[in-house]
Backbone bond lengths (Angstrom), bond angles and torsions (degrees), N, CA, C in turn:
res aa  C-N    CA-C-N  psi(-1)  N-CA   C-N-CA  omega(-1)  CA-C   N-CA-C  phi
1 X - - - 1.449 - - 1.526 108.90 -
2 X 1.384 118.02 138.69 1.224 112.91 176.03 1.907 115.97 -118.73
3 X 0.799 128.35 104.61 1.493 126.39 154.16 1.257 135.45 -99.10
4 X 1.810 88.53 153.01 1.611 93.34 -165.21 1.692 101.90 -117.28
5 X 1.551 103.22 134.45 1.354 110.62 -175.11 1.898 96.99 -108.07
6 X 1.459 92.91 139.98 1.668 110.33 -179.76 1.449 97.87 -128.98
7 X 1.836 113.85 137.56 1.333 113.70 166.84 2.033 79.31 -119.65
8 X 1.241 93.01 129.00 0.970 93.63 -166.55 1.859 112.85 -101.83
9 X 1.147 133.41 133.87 1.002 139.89 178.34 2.006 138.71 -162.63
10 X 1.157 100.65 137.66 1.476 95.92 -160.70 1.531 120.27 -45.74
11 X 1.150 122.68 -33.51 1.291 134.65 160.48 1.390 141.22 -82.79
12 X 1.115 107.50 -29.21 1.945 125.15 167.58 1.469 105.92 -160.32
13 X 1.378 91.13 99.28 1.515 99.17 162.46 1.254 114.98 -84.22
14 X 1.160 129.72 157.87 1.922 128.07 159.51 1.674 86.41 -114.38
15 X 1.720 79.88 151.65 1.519 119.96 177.04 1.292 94.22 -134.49
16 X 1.485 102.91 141.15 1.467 113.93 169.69 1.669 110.76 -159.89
17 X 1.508 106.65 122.46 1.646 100.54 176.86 2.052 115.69 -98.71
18 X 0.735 118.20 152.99 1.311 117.40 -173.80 1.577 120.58 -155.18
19 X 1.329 114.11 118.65 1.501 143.07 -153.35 1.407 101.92 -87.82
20 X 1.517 119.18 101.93 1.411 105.71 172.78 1.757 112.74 -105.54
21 X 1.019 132.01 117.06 1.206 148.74 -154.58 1.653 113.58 -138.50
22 X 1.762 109.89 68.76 1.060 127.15 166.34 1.206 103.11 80.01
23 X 1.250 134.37 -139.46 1.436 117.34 174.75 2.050 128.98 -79.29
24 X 1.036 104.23 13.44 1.262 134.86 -167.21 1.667 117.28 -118.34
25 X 1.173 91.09 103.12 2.229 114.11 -174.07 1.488 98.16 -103.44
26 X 1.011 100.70 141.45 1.529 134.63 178.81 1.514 131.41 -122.95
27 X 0.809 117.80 107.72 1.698 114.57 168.01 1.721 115.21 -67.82
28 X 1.723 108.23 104.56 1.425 119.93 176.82 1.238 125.62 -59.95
29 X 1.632 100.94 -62.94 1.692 127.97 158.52 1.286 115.69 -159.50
30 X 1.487 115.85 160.11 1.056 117.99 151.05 1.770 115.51 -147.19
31 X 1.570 103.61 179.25 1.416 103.78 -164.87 1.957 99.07 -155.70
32 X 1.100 111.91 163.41 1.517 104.40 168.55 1.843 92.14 -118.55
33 X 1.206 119.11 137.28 1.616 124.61 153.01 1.193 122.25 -76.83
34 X 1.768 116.25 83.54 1.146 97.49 -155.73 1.838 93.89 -109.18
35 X 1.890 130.52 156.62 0.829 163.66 172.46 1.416 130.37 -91.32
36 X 0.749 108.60 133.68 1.981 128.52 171.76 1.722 107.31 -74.42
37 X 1.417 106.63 88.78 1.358 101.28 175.60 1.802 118.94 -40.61
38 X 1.073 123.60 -15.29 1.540 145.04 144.36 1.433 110.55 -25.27
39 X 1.504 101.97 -75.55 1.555 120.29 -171.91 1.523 110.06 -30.89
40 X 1.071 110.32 141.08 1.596 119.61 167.05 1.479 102.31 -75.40
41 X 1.437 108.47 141.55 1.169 130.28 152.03 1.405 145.09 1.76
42 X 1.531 95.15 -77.00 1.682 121.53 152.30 1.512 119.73 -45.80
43 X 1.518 89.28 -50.75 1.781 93.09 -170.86 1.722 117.67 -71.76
44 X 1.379 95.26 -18.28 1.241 100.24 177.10 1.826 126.22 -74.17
45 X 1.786 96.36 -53.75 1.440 93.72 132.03 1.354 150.87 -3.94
46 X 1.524 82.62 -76.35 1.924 90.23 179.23 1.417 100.88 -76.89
47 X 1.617 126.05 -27.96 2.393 91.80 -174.43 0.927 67.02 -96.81
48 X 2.014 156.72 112.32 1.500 152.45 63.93 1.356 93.24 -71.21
49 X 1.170 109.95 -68.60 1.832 103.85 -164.98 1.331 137.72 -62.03
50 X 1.833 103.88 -34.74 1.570 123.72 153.46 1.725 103.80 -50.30
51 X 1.162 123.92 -52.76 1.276 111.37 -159.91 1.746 113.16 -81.22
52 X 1.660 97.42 -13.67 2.001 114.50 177.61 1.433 66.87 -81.43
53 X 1.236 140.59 -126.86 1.232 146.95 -149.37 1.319 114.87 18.48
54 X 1.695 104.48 -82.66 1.597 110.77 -179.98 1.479 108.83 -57.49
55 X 1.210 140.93 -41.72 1.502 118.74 -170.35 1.576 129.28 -70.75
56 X 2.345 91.86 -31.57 1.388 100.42 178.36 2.262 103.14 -68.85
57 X 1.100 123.13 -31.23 1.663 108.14 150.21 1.119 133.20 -52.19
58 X 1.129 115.56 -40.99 1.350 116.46 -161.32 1.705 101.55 -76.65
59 X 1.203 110.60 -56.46 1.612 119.51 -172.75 1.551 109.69 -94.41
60 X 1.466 130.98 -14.03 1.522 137.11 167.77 2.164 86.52 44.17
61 X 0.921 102.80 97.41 1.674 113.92 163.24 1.259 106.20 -106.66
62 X 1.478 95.39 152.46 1.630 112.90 -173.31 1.615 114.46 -76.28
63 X 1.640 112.12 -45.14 1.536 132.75 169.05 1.591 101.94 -116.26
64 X 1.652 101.45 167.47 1.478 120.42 -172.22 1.540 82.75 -136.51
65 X 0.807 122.99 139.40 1.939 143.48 158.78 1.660 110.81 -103.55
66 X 1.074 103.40 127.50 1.698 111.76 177.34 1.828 110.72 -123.89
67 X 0.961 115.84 110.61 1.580 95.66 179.18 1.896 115.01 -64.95
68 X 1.505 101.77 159.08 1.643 97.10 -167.95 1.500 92.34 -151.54
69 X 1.815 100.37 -177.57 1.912 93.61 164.71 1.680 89.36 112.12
70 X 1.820 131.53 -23.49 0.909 128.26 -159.40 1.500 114.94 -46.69
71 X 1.479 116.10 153.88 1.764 116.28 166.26 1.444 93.58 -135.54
72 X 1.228 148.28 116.07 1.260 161.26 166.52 1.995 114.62 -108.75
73 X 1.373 83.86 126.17 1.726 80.97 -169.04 1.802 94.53 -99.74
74 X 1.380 106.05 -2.95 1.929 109.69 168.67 1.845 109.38 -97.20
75 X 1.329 118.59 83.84 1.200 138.89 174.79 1.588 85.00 -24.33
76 X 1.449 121.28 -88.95 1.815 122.54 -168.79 1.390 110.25 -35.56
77 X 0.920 113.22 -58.86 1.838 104.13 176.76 1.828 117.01 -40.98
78 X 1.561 70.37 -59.74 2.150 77.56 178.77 1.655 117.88 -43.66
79 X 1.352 92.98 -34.76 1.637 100.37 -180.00 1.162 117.41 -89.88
80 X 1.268 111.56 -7.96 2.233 108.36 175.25 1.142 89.47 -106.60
81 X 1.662 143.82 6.81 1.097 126.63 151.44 1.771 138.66 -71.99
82 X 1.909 67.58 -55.34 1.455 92.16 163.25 1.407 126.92 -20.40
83 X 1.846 96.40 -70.04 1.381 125.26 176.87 1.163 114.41 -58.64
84 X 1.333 155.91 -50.72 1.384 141.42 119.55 1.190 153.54 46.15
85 X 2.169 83.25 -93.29 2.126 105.59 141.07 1.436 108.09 -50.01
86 X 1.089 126.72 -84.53 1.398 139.51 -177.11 1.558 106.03 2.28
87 X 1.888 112.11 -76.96 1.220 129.16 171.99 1.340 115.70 -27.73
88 X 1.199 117.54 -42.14 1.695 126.87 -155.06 1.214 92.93 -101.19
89 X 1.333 138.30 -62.50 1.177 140.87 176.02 1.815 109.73 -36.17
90 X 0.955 86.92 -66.94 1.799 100.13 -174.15 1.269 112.27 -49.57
91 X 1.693 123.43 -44.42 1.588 123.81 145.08 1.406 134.67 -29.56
92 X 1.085 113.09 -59.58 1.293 150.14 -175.57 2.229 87.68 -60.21
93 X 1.094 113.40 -83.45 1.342 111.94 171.40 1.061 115.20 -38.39
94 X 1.187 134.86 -58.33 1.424 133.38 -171.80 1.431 103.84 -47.11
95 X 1.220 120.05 -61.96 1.410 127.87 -167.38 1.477 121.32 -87.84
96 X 1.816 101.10 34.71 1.905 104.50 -175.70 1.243 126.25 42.81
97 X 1.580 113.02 36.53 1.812 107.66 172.64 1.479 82.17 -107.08
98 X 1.476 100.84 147.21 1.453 124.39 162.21 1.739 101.17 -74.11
99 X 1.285 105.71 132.04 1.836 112.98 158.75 1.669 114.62 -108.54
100 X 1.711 87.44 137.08 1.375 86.28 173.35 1.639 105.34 -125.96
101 X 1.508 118.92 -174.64 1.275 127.11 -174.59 0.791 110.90 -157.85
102 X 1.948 112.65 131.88 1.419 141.65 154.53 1.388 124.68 -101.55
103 X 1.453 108.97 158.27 1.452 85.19 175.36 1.520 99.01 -105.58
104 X 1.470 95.90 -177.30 1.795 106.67 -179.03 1.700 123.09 -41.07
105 X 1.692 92.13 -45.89 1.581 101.14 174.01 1.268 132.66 -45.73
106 X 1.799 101.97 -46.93 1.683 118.40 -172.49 0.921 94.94 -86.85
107 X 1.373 145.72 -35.84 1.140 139.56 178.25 1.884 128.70 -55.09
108 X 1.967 115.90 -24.54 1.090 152.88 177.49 1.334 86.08 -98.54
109 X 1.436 142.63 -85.14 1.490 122.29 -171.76 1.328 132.02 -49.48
110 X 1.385 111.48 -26.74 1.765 118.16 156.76 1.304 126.72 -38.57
111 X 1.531 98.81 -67.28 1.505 130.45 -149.86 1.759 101.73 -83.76
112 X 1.614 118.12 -20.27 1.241 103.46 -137.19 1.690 77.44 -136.65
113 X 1.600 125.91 -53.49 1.616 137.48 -128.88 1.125 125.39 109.85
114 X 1.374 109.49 -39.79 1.432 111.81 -151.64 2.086 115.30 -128.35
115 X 0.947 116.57 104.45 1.593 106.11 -172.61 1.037 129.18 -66.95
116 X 1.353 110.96 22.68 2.044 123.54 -178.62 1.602 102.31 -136.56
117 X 1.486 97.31 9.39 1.801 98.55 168.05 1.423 113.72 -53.62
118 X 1.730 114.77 130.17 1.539 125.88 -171.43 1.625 84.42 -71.07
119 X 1.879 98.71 170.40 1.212 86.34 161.46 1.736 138.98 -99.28
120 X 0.973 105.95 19.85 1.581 100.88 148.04 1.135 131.01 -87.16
121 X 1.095 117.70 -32.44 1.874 112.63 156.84 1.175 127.76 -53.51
122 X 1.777 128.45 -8.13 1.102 168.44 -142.83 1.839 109.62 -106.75
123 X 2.175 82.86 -58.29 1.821 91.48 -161.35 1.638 91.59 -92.18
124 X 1.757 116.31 -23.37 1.911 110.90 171.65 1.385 108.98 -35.44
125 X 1.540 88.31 -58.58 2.200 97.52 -160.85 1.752 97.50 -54.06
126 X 1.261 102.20 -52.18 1.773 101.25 -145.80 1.959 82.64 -63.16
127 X 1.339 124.15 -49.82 1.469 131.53 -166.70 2.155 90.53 -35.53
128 X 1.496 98.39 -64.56 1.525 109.07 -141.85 1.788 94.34 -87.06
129 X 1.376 126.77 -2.46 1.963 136.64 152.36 1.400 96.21 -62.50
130 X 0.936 103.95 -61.59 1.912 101.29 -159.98 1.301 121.87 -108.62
131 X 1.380 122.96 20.33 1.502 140.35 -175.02 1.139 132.62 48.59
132 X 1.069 115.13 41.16 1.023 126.26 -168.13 2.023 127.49 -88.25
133 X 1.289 101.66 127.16 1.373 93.11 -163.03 1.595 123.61 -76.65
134 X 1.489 102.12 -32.21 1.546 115.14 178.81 1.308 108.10 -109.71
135 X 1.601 108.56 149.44 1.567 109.23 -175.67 2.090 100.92 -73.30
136 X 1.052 101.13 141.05 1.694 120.25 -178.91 1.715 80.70 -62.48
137 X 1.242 120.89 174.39 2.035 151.30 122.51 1.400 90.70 -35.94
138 X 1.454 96.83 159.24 2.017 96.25 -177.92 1.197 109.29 -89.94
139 X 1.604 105.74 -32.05 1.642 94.87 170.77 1.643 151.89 -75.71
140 X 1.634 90.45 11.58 1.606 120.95 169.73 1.404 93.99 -106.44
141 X 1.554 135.62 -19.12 1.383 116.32 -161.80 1.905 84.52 -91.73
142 X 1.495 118.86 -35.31 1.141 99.48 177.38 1.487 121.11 -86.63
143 X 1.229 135.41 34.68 1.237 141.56 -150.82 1.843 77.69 -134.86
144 X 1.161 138.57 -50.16 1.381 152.42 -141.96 1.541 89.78 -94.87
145 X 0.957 128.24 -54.15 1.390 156.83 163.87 1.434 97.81 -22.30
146 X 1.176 114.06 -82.81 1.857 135.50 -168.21 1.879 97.45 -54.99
147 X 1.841 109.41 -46.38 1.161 109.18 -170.61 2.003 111.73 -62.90
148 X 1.199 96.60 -39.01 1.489 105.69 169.27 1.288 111.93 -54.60
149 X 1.266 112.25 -63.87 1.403 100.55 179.67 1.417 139.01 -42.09
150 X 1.313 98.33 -41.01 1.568 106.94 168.92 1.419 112.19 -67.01
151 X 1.216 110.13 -25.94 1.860 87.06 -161.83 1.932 91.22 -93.46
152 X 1.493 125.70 -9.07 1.589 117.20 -178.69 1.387 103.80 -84.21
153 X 1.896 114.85 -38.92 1.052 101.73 169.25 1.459 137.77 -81.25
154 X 0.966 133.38 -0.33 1.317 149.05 164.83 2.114 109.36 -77.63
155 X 1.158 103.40 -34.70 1.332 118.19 -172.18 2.091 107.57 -79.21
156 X 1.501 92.73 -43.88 1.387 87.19 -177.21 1.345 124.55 -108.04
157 X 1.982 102.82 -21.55 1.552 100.19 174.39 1.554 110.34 -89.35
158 X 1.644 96.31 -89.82 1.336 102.69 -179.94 1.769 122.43 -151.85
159 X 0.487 145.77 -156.28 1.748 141.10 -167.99 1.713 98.85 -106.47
160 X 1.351 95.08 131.18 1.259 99.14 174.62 2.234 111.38 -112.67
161 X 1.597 101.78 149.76 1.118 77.47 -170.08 1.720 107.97 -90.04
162 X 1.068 101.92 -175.08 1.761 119.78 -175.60 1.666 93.40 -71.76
163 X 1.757 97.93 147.82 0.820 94.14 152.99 1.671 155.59 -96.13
C-alpha cells in the first residue's frame, strides 16, 4: 500500500509517499513545494496542484493524508489554508485516492507517544520508522508523519472513513 501524506500550505507544502509492505514502511519520496513569498496567490495555487498532479502519477497511492482539527484565531490564514487543502484535496479526487484526516496531535501521538511532541522528536521517530539516514525539511517530515499515521492507525485500530 502506498500513502501519501500532505501538510499542506500556501508556501511550503510537504509531500511525502510511503510504502507499507507488511510490517515494513518505507520512505518513497519526498519534497517540500516551496514558494516566493513574492509569488501571487494563484500561482501558488497552481505549482500545489501541478506538483499533486505529477506525484499522484508518478507514485498512483492508494490513500492521501491531509492534516486537519485546525483552530485559528487569524480568519486570513484559516482561509489561505483552507485554500491549500482544497488544492490537494481536489487532486487527490480527481485522481480516485481516498483522503483522510488527522490532526497534528494524533498525528504526534502516533508517530512519537506523545501529542505535544516538539518537532524534532517528531523528525527522530519518522527518521528511525522508515530508515532513514538524513533528517527530511520539516514539512516532508510532517507530511511523513500524517502518512505514518494512517497506515499504524488503520493497521492497529480500525478503518477510518474518507473524507
Amino acid at each position: 500500500m502506498k500513502i501519501l501524506g500532505i501538510d499542506a500550505s500556501l508556501r511550503g507544502t510537504g509531500l511525502a509517499v510511503i510504502e507499507v509492505r507488511g510490517t515494513r514502511m518505507t520512505a518513497c519520496h519526498w519534497e517540500v513545494v516551496k514558494l516566493s513569498a513574492k509569488a501571487k496567490h494563484s500561482e501558488c495555487l497552481r505549482a500545489i496542484r501541478e506538483r499533486m498532479d505529477a506525484l499522484l502519477a508518478a507514485h498512483a497511492p492508494d490513500a492521501a493524508v491531509v492534516e486537519g482539527g485546525f483552530f485559528f484565531k487569524n480568519a486570513k490564514i484559516a482561509m489561505i489554508l483552507g485554500e491549500a487543502r482544497g488544492v490537494v484535496i481536489s487532486a487527490c479526487a480527481a485522481a480516485a485516492v481516498p483522503v483522510f484526516e488527522y490532526s497534528p496531535r494524533t498525528a504526534k501521538q502516533n508517530v512519537t507517544g506523545w501529542g505535544a511532541a516538539p518537532k524534532e522528536q517528531v523528525a527522530k521517530m519518522v527518521m528511525s520508522v522508515l530508515g532513514l539516514q538524513e533528517k527530511p525539511p520539516a514539512d516532508a517530515t510532517d507530511a511523513m508523519a500524517l502518512a505514518l499515521c494512517h497506515a499504524q492507525t488503520n493497521r492497529v485500530y480500525f478503518p477510518i472513513e474518507p473524507v
